[in-house]
Each structure stands twice: as C-alpha cells, then as structure tokens.
Backbone of each chain as ProteinMPNN parsed JSONL, in Angstrom:
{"seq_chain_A": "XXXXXXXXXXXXXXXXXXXXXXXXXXXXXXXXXXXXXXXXXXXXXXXXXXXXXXXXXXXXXXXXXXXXXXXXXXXXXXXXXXXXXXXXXXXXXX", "coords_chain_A": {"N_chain_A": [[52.386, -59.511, 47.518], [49.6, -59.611, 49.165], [47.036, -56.979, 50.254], [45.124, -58.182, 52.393], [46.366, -60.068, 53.721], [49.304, -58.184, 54.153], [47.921, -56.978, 55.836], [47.353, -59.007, 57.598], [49.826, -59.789, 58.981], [50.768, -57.107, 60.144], [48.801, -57.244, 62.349], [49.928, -59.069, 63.42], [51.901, -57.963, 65.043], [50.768, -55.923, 66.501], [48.69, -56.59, 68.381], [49.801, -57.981, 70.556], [51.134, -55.358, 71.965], [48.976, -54.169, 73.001], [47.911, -56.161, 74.292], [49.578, -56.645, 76.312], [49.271, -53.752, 77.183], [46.787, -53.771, 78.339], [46.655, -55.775, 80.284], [48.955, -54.273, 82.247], [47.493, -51.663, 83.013], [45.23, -53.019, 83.993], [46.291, -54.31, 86.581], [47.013, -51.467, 87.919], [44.389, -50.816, 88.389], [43.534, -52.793, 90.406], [45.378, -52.54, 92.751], [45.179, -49.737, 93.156], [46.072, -47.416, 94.999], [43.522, -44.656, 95.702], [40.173, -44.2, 95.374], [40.112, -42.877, 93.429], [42.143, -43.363, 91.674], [41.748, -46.32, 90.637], [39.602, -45.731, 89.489], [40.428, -44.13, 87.428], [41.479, -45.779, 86.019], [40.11, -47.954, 85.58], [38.559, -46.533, 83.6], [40.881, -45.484, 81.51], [41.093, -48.421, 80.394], [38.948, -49.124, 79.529], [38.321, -47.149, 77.027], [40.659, -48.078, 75.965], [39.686, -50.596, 75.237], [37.637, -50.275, 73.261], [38.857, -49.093, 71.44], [40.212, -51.149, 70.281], [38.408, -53.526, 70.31], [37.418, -51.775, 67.34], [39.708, -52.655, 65.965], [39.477, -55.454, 65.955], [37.443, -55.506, 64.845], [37.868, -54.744, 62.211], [39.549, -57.347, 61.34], [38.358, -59.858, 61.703], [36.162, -59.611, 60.255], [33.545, -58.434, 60.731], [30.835, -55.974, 61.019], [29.45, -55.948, 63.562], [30.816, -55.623, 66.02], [31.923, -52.992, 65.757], [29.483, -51.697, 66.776], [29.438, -52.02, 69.628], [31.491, -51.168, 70.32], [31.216, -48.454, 70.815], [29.244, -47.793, 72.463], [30.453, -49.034, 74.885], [32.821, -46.707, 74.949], [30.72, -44.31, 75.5], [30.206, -45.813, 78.128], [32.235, -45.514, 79.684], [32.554, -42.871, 79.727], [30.263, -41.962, 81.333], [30.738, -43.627, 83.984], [33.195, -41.894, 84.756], [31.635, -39.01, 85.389], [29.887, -39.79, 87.104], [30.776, -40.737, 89.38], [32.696, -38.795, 90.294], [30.723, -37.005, 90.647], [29.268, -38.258, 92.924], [31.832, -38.115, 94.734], [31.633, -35.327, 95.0], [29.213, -34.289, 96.187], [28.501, -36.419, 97.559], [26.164, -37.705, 97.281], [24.275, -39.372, 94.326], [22.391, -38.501, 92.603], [20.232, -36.09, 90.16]], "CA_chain_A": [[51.748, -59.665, 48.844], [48.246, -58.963, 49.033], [46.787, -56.088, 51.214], [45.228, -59.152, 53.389], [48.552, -60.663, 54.082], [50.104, -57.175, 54.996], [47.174, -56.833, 57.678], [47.387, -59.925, 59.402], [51.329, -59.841, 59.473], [50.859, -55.921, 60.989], [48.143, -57.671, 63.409], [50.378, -59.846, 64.742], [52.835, -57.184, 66.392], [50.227, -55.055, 67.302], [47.721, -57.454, 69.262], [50.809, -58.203, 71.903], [51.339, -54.837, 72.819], [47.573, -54.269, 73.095], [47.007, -57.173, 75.492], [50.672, -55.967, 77.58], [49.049, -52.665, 77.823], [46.071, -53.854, 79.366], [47.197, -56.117, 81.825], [49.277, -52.816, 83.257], [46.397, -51.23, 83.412], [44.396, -53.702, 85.603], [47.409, -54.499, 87.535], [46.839, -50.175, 88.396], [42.93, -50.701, 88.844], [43.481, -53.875, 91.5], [46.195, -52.086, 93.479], [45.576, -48.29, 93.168], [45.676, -46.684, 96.236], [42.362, -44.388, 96.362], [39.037, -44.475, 94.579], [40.19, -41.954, 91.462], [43.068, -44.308, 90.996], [40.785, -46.724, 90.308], [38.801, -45.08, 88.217], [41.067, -43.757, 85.938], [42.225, -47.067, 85.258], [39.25, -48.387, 84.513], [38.356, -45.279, 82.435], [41.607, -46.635, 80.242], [40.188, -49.595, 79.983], [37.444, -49.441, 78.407], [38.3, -46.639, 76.441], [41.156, -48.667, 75.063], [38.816, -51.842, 74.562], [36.979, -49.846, 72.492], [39.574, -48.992, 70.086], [40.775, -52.625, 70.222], [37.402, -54.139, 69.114], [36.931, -51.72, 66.209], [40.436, -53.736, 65.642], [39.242, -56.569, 65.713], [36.063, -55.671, 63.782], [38.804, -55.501, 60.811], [40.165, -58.837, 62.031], [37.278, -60.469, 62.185], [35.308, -59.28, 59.701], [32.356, -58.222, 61.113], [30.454, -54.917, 61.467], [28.789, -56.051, 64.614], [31.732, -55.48, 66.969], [32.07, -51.392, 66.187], [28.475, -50.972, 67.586], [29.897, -52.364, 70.965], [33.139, -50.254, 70.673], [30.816, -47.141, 71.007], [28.813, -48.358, 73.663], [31.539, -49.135, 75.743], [33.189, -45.337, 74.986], [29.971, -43.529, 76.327], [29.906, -45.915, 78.965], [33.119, -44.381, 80.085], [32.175, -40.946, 80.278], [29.081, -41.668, 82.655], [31.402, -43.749, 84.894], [33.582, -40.831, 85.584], [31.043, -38.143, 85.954], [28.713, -40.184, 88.007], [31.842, -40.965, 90.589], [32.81, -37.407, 90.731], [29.266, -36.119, 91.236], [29.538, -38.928, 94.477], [32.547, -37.853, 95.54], [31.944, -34.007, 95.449], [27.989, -34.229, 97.258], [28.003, -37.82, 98.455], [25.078, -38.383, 96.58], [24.523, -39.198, 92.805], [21.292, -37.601, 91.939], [19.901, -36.79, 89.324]], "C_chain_A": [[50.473, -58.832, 48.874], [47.691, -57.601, 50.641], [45.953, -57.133, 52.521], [46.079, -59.85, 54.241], [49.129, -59.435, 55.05], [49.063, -56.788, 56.378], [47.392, -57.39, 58.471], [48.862, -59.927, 60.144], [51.507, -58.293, 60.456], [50.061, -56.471, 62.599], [49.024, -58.73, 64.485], [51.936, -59.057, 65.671], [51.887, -56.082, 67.264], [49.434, -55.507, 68.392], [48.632, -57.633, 70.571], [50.8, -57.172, 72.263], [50.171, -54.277, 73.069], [47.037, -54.715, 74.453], [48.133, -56.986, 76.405], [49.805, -54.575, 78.053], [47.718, -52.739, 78.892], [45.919, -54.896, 80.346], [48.211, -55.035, 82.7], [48.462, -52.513, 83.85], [45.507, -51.752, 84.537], [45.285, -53.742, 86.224], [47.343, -52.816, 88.246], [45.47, -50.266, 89.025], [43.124, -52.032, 89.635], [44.06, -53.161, 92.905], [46.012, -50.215, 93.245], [44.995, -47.697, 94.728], [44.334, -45.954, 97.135], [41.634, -44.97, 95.164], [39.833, -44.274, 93.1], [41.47, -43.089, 91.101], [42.385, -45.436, 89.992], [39.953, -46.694, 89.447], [39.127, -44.63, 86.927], [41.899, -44.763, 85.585], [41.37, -47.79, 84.835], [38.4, -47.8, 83.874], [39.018, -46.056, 80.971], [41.246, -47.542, 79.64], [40.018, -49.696, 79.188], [37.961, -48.545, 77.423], [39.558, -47.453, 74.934], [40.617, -50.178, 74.759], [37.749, -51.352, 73.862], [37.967, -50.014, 71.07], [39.796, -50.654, 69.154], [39.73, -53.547, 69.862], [37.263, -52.992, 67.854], [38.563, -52.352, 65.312], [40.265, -54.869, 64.954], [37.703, -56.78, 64.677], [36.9, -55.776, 62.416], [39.469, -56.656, 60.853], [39.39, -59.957, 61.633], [36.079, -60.737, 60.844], [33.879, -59.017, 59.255], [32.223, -56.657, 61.603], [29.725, -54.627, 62.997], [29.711, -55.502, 65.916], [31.488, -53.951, 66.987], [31.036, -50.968, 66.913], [28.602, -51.058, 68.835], [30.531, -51.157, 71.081], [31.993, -48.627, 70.909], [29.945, -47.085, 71.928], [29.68, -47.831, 74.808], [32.301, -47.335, 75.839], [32.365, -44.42, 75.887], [29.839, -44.269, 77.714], [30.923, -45.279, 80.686], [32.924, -43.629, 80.94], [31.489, -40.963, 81.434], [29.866, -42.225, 83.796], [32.006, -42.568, 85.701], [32.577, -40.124, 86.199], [30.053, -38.953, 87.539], [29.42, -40.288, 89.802], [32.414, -39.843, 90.884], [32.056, -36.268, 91.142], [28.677, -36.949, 92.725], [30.021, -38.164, 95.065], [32.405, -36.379, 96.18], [30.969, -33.821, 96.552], [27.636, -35.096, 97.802], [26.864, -38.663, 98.02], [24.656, -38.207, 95.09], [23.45, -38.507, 92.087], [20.837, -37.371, 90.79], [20.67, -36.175, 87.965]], "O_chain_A": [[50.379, -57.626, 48.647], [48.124, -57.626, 51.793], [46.223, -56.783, 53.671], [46.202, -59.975, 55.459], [49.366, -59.529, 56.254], [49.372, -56.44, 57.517], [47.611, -57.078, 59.642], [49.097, -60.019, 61.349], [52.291, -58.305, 61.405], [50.532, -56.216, 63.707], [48.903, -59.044, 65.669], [52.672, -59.498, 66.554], [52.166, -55.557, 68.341], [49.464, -54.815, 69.41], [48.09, -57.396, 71.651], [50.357, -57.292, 73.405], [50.55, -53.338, 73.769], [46.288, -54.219, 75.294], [47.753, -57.164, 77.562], [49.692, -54.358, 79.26], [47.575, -52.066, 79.913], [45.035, -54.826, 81.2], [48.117, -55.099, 83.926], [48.327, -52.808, 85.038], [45.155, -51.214, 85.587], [45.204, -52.691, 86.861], [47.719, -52.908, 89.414], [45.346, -49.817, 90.164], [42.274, -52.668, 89.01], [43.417, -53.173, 93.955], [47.063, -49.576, 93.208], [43.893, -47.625, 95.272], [43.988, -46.169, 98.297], [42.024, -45.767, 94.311], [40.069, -45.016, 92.146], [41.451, -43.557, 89.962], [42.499, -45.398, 88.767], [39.617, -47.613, 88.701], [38.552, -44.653, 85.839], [42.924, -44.619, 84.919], [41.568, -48.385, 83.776], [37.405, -48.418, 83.497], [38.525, -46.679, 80.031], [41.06, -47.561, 78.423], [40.551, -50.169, 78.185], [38.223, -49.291, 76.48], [39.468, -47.443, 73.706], [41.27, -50.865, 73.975], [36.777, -52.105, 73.843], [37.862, -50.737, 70.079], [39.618, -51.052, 68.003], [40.062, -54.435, 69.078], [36.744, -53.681, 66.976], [38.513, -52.47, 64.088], [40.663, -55.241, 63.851], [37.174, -57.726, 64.093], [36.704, -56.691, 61.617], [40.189, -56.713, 59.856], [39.936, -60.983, 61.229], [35.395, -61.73, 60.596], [33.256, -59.185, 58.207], [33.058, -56.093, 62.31], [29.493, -53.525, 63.494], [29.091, -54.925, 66.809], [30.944, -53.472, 67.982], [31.222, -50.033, 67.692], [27.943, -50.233, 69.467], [30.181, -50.24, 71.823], [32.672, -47.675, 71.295], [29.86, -45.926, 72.334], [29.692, -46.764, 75.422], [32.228, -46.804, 76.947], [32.885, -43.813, 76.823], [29.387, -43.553, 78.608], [30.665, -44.92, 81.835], [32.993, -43.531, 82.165], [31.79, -40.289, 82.419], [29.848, -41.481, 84.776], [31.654, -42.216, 86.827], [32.383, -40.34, 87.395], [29.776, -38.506, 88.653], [28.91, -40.058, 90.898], [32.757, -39.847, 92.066], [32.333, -35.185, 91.657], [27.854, -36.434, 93.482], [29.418, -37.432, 95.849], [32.782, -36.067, 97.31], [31.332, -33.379, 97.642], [26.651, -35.042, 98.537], [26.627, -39.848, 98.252], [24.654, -37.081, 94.595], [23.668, -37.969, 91.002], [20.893, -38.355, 90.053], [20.516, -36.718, 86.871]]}, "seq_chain_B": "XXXXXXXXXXXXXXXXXXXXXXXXXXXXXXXXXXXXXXXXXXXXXXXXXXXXXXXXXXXXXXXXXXXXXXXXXXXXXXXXXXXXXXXXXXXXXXXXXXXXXXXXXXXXXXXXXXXXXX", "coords_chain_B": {"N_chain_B": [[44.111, -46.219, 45.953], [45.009, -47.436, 48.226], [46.767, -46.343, 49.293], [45.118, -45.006, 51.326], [45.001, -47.235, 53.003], [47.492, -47.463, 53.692], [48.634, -45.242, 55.412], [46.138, -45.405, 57.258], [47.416, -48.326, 58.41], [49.549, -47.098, 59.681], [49.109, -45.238, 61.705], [47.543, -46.879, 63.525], [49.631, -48.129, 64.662], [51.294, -46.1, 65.637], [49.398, -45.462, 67.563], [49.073, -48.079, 69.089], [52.021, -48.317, 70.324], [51.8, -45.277, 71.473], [49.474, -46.119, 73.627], [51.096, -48.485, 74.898], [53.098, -47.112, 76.503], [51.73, -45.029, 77.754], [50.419, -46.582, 79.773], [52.471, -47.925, 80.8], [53.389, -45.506, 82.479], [50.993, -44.911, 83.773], [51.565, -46.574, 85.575], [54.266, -46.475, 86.389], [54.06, -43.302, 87.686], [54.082, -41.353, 90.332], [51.8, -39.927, 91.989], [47.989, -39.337, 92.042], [47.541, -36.696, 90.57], [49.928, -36.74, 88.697], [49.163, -38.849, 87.879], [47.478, -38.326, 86.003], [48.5, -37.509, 83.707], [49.728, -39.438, 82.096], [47.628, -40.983, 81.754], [46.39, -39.587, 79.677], [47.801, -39.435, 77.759], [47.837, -42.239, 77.226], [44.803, -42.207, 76.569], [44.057, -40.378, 74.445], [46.296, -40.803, 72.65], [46.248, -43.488, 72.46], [43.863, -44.513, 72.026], [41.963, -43.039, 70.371], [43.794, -42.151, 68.185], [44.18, -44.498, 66.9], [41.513, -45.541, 66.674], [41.086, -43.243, 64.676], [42.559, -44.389, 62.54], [41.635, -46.983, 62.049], [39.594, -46.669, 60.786], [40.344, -44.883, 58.326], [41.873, -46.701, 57.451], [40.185, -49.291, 57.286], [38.796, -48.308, 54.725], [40.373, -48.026, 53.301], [40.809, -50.833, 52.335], [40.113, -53.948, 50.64], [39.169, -56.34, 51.236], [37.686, -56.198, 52.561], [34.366, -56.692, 54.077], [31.434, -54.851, 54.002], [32.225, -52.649, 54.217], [32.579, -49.624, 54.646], [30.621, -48.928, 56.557], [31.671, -49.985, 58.927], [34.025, -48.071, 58.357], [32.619, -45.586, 59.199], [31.433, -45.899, 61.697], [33.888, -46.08, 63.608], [34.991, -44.153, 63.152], [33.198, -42.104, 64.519], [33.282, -43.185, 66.595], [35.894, -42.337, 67.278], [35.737, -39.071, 67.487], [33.874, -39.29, 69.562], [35.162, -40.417, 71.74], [37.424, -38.638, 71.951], [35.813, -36.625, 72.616], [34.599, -37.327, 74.807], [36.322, -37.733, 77.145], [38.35, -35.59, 77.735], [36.411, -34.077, 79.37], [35.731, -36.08, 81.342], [38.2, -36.937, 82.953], [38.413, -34.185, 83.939], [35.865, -33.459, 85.158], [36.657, -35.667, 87.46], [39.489, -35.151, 88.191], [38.607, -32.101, 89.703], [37.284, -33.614, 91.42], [38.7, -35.225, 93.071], [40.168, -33.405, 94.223], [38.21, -31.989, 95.716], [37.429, -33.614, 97.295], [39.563, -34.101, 98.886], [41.355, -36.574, 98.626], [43.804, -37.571, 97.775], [47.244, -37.382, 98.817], [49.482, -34.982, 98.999], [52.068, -32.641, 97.917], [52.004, -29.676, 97.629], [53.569, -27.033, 95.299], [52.224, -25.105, 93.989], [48.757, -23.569, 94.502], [46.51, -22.885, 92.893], [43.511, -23.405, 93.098], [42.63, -23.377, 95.639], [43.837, -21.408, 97.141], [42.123, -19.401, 95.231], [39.763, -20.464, 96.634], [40.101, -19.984, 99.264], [39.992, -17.359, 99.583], [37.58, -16.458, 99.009]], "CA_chain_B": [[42.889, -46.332, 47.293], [45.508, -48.308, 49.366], [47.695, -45.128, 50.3], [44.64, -44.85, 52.864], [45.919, -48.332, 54.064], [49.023, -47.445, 54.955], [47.972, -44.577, 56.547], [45.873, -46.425, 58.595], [47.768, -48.784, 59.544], [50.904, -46.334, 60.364], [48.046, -44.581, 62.813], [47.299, -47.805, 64.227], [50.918, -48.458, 64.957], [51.579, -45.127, 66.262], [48.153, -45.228, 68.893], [49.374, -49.066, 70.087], [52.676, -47.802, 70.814], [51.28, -44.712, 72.558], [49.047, -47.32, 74.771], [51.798, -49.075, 76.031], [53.689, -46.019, 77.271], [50.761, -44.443, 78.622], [49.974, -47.661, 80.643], [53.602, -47.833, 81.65], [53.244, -44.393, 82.758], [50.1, -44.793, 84.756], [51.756, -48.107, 86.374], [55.136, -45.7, 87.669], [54.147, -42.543, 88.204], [53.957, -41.659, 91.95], [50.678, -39.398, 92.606], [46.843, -38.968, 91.048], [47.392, -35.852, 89.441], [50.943, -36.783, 87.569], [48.971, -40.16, 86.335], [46.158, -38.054, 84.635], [49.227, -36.687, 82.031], [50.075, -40.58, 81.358], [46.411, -41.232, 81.379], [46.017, -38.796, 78.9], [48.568, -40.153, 77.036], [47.039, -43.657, 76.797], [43.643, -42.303, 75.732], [43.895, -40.017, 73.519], [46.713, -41.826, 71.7], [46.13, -44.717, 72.405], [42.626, -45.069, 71.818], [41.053, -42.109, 69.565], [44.431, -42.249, 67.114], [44.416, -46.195, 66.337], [40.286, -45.359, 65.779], [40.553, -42.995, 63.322], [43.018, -45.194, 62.014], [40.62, -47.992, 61.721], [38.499, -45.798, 59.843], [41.271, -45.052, 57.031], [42.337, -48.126, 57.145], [38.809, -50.019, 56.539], [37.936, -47.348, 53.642], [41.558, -48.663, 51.504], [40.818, -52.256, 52.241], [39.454, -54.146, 49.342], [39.168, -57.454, 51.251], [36.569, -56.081, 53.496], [32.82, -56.389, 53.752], [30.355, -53.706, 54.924], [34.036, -51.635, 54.674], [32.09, -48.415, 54.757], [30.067, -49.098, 58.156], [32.53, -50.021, 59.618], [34.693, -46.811, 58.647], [32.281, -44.434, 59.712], [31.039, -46.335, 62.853], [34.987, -45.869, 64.169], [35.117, -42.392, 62.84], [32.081, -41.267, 65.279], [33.625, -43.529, 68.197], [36.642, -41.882, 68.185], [34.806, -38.497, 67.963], [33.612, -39.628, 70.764], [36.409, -40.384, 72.789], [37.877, -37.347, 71.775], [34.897, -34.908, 73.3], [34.0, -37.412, 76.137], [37.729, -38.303, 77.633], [39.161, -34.799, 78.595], [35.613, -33.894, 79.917], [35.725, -37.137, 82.339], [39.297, -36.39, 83.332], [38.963, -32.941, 84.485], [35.577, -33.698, 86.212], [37.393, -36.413, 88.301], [40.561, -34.255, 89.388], [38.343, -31.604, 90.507], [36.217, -34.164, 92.54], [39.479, -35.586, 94.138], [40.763, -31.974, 95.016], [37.463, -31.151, 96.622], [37.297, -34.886, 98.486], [41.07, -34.381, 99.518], [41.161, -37.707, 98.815], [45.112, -37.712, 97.176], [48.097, -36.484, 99.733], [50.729, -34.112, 98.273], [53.158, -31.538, 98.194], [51.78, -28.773, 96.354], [54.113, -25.733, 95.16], [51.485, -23.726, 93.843], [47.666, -24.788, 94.292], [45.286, -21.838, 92.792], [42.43, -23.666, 93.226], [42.756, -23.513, 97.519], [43.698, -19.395, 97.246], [40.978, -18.997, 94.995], [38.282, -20.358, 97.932], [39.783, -19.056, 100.918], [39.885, -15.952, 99.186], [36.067, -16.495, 98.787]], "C_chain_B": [[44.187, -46.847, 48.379], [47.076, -47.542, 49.32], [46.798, -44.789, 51.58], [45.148, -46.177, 53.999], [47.238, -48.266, 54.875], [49.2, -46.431, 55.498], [47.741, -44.361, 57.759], [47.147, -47.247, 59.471], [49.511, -48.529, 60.401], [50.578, -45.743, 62.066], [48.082, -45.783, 64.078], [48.628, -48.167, 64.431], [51.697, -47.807, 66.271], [50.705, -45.128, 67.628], [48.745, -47.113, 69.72], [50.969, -48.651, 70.823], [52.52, -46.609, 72.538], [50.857, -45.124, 73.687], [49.614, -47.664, 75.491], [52.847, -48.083, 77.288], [53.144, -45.4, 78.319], [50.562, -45.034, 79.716], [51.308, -48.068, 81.716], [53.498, -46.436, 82.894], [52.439, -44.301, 84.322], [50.317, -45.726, 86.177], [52.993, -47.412, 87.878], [55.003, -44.683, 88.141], [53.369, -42.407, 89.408], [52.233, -40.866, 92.45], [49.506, -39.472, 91.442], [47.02, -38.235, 90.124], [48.713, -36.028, 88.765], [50.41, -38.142, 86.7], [48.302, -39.456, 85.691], [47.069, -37.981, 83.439], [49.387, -38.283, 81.788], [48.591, -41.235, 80.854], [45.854, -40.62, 80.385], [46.735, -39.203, 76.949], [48.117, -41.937, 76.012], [45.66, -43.102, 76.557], [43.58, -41.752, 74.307], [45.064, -40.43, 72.016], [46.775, -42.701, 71.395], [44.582, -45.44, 71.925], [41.805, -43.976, 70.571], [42.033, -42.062, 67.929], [44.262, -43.438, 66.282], [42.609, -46.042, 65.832], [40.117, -44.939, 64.611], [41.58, -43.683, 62.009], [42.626, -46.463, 61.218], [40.173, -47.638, 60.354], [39.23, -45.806, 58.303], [41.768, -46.214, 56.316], [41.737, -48.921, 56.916], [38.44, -49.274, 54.611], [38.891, -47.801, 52.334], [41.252, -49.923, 51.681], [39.808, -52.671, 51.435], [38.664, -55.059, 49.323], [38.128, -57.386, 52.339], [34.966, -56.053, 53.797], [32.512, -55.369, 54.34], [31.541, -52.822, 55.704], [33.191, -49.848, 54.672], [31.282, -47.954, 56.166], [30.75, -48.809, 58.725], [33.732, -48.422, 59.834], [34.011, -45.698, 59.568], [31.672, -45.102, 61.165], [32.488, -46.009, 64.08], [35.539, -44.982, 64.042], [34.543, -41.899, 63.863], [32.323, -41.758, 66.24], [35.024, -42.338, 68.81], [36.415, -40.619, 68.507], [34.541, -38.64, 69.374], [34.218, -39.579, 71.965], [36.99, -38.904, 73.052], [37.243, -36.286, 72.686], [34.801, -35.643, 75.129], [35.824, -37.531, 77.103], [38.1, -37.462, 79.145], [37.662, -34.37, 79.74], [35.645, -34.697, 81.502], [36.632, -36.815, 82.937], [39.095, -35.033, 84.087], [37.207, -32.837, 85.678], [36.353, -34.548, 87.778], [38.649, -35.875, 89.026], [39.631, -33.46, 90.418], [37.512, -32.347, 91.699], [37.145, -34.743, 93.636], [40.289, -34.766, 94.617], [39.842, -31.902, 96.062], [37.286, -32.355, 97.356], [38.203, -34.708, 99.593], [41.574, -35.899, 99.793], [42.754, -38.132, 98.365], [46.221, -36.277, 98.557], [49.019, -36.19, 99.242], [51.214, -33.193, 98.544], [53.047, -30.529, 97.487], [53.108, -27.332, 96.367], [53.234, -24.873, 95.08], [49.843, -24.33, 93.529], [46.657, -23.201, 94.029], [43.797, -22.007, 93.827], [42.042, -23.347, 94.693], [42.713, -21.853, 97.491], [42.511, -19.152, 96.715], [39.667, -19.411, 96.247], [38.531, -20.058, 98.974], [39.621, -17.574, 100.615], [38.152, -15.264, 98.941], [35.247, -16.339, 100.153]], "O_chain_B": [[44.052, -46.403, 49.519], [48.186, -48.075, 49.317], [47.294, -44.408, 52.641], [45.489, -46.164, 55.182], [47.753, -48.67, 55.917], [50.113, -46.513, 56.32], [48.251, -43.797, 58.728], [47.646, -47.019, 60.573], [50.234, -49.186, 61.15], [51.256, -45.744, 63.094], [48.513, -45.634, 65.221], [48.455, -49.34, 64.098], [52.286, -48.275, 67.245], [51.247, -44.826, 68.692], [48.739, -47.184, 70.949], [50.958, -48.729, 72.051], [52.795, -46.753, 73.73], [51.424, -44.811, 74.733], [49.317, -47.535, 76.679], [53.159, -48.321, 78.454], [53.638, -45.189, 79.426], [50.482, -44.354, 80.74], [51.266, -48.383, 82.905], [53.558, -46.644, 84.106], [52.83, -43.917, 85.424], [49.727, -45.734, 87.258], [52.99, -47.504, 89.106], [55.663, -44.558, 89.172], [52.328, -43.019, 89.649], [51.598, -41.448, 93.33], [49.772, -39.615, 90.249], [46.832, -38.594, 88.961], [48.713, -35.16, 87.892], [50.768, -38.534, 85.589], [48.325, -39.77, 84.501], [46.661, -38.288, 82.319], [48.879, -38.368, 80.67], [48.444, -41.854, 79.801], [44.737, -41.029, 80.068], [46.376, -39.216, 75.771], [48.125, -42.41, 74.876], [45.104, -44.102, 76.103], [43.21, -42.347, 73.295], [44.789, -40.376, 70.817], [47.219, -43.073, 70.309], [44.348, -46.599, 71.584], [40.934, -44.545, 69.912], [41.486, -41.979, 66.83], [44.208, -43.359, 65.055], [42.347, -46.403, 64.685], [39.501, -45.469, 63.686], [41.379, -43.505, 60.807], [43.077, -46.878, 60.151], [40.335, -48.141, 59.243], [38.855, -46.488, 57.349], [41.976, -46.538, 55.147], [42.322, -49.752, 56.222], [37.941, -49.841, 53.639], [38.635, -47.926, 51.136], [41.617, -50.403, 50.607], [38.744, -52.056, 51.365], [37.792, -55.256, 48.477], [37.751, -58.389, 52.945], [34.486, -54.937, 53.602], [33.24, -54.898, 55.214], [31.776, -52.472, 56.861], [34.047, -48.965, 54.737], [31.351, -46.843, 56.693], [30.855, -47.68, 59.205], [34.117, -47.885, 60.872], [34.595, -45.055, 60.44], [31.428, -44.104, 61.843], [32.222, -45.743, 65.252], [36.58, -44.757, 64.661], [35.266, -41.075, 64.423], [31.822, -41.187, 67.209], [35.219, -41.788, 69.894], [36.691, -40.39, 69.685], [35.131, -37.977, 70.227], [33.934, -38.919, 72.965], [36.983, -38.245, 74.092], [37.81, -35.387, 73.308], [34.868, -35.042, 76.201], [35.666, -36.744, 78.037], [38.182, -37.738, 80.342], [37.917, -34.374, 80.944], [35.597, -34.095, 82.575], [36.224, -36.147, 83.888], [39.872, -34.919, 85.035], [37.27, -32.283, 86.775], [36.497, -34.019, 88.88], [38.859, -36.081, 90.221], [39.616, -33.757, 91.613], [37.152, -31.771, 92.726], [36.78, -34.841, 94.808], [41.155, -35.148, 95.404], [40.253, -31.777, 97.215], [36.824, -32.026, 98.449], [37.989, -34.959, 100.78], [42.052, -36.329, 100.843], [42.962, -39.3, 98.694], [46.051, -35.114, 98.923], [49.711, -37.138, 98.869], [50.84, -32.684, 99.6], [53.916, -30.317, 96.642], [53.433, -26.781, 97.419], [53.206, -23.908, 95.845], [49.58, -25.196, 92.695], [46.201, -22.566, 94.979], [43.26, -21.329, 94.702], [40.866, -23.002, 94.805], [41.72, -21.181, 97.774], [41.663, -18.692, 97.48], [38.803, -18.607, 96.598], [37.66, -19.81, 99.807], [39.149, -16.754, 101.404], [37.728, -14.12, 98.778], [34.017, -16.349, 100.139]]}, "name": "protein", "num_of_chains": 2, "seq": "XXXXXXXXXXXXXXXXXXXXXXXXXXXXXXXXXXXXXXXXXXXXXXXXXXXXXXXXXXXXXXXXXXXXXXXXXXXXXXXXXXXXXXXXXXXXXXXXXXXXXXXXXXXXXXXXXXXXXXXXXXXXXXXXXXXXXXXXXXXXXXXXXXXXXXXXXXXXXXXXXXXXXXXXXXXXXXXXXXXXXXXXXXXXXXXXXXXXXXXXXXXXXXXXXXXX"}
C-alpha cells in the first residue's frame, strides 16, 4: 500500500469530523447569546479553516491553498482585537 | 523519510479529534468565560497541532509536488496561530469584563477589587 493510498484512506475519516466540527461551531455563532459569543465562534472558525485548507492543500495538490490558510489566520487576530478595542472605548481608532 | 508521515498524520488525527471536542465544548458549556477553556481547546489543538502536522506530513510524502512550500508555508501558519490565538482570547475576555456584557456568579473576581481599590 502506497503512502498515497494510506493518505486518502486517513482523509476519509478525518474530513467528517472536520465538517461536524464546524457546523457546531456556526450553529454557536448564529445563536450565541452576546457579541463575544459570537466572536469567539467565529474566531474558531476561521482559525480552524485555516488548518483545514493547508489539508486540503495535501489533498489537492496544490501550493496555492496554504497562502490562503495564512491569510485567513491573521485575519483572525485583527477581528478580535478590533471588537475588543470597540467594546472597551466604543470606538475603533486607530 | 516516511516515519515523518506517520507522524504527521498521527498529529493530524490527534488536532481533528481535539476540534470536535472543543466545538462540542463551546456548543454546551453554559457562560463566556467557561467557553474560552473549550475555545482554547479547539484552537490550539485543533488548529495549530493538525498544522504542524501538515508540515511533517508534506516533508515524508513522496507523492507530493512543491512538498517543501507547502511544509514550511504550514509551519509559519501555525506559528502563527500559536502567537496570535491566546493574544485575541485574552484581549476579548478583558473587553467583555469591562463591557459587563456576560451575567454571572463570580466566587472570586480580582479584576473588580483590583479597581475599586484604585
């Protein structure tokens, strides 16, 4: 069994609980009570659709996908801060 | 070379696992500040482990093109994750302490003694 073979057969238990974990997730960011709920669900997110394309960049077999997946990571970060530098002075500045 | 494969994709096994727990986690537990620990849970294992997983796991694969890019491009994301995550996280509590935007039952709340004490 070739090391191709043993990937895709690993890919196909891991991709299901992948795409279960992030329908949770939105199902938390639709229904979360306040803002930060909210936020830290679609923090998760992304942070785990990052991982999950450089996944699929071995999947796939393309280098083009990881430059996304790191994108998407920093875009993250600024989400939070930018919504916690709201919430604390009301205004986002600079 | 393809002891880094299985490695990898033990890593990547271990971080989708993590994921789903975490996500469970964030789905039952009852207040903001007990989801951050499941939220914490789903990032940093779920997302920064299964990366550098990638990474190991591109570098033994034989059947891969432009397998070296790719490693280090998912090396420096999860990096990434890693520094930016807890940073994001611990801005965001303190911004929904100082909103009072989450209602709870605190036993012991420093943060409140420390500013009336101010």
């Amino acid at each position: 069994m070739s090391l191709e073979s043993q990937f895709f057969l690993l890919m196909k238990f891991v991709i299901p609980v992948y795409l279960l974990a992030f329908i949770i997730y939105a199902v938390r960011a639709f229904k979360g009570p306040t803002i930060a709920d909210i936020i830290l669900a679609v923090d998760c997110l992304s942070f785990d659709v990052a991982a999950f394309m450089a996944i699929l960049a071995v999947y796939f077999k393309s280098v083009y996908l990881v430059s996304g997946a790191m994108i998407l990571a920093l875009w993250g970060y600024l989400l939070d801060i930018y919504i916690a530098k709201h919430l604390v002075s009301k205004e986002v500045g600079a | 070379m393809s002891i880094l494969f299985y490695i990898g994709a033990l890593l990547i096994v271990i971080g989708a696992l993590c994921d789903f727990f975490g996500a469970l986690g964030l789905l039952r537990f009852p207040n903001f500040y007990v989801r951050l620990h499941a939220a914490t849970v789903g990032i940093i294992g779920g997302a920064a482990v299964p990366l550098f997983g990638v990474a190991l796991l591109a570098l033994g694969a034989d059947f891969l093109p432009h397998r070296y890019a790719i490693a280090g491009a998912s090396f420096i994301t999860g990096i990434i994750v890693l520094l930016a995550s807890p940073a994001g996280s611990h801005a965001l509590a303190y911004a929904a302490h100082r909103a009072k935007l989450v209602e709870w039952e605190p036993k012991v709340d420093h943060l409140g003694e420390v500013r009336k004490s101010d």
